[in-house]
RODO-2510 file (C-alpha; in nm, 4 decimals, decimal comma):
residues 89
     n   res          X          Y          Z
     1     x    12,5876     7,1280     9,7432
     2     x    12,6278     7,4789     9,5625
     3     x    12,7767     7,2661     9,2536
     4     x    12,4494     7,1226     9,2150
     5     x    12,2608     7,4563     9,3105
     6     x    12,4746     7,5572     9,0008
     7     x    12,3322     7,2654     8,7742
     8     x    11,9951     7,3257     8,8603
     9     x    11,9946     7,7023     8,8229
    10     x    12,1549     7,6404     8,4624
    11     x    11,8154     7,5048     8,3736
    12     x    11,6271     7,8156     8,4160
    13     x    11,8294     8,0299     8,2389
    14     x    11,8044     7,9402     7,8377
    15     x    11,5201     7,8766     7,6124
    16     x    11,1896     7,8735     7,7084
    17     x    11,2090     7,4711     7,6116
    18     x    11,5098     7,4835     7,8255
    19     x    11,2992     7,6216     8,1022
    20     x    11,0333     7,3629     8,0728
    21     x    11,3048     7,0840     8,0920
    22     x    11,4705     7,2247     8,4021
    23     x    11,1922     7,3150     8,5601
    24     x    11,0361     6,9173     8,5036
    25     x    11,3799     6,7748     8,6400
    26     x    11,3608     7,0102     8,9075
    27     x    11,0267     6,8891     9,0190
    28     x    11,1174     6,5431     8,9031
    29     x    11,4447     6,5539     9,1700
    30     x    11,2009     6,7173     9,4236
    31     x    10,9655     6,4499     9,4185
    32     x    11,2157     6,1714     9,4401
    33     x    11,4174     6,3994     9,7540
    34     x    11,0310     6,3941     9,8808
    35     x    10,9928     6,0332     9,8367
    36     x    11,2976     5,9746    10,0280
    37     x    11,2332     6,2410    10,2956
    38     x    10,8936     6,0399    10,3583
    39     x    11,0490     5,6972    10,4431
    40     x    11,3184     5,8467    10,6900
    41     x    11,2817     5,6661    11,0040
    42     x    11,1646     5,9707    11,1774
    43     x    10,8772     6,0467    10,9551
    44     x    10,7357     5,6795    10,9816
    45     x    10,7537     5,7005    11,3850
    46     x    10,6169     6,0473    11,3588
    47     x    10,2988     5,8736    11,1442
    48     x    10,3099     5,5224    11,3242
    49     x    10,2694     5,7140    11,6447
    50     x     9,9269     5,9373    11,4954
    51     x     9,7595     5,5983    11,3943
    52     x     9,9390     5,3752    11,6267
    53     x     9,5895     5,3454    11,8743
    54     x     9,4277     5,0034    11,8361
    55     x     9,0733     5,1961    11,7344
    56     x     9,2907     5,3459    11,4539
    57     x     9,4779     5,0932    11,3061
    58     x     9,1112     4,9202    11,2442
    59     x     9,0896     5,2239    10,9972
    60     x     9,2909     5,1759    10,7455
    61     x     9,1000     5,4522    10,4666
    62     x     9,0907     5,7004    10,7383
    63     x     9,4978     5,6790    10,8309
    64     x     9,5645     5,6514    10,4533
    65     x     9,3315     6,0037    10,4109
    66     x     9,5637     6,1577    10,6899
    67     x     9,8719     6,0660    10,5370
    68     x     9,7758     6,2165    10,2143
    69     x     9,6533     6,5600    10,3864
    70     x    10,0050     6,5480    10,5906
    71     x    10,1696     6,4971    10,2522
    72     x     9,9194     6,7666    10,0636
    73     x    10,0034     6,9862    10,3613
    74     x    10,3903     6,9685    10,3374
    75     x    10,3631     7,0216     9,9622
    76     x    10,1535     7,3234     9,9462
    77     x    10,4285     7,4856    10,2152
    78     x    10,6760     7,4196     9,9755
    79     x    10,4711     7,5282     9,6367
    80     x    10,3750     7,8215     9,8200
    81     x    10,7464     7,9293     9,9336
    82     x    10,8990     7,7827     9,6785
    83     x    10,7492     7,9151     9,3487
    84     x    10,7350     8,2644     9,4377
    85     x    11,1207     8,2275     9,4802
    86     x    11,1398     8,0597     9,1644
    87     x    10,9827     8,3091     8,9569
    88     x    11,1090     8,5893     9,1085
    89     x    11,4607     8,4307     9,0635
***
């Protein structure tokens, strides 16, 4: 793991070009780690078991809107921790 904490912290430290291409394959790999976080097993019973009443599962938009604010919720944690140790190196 600290051989790719390496990698990725070679990114920020060059060119400001360089910076912008780290810093997009650094979200890019964050998304995708995201992505795959999201489909652990855990995380679907976790969701199955918020929508899993049969007046729920008739609403479809509405457990599709909660998933997103979950989602939108985990993301600004991580934005808001995240960045500030990012910039501050």
């Amino acid at each position: 793991m600290s051989a790719m904490d390496d990698w990725l912290d070679g990114f920020l430290h060059g060119s400001s070009g360089a910076r912008i291409v780290g810093c997009s394959v650094i979200l890019l790999i964050s998304l995708a780690l995201g992505l795959r976080h999201a489909t652990d097993p855990d995380h679907r019973a976790a969701v199955t078991a918020l929508i899993a009443s049969e007046e729920e599962r008739s609403r479809v938009k509405k457990a599709g809107l909660m998933g997103f604010l979950w989602g939108l919720g985990h993301g600004n944690t991580l934005v808001l921790i995240g960045l500030p140790l990012m910039l501050l190196g």
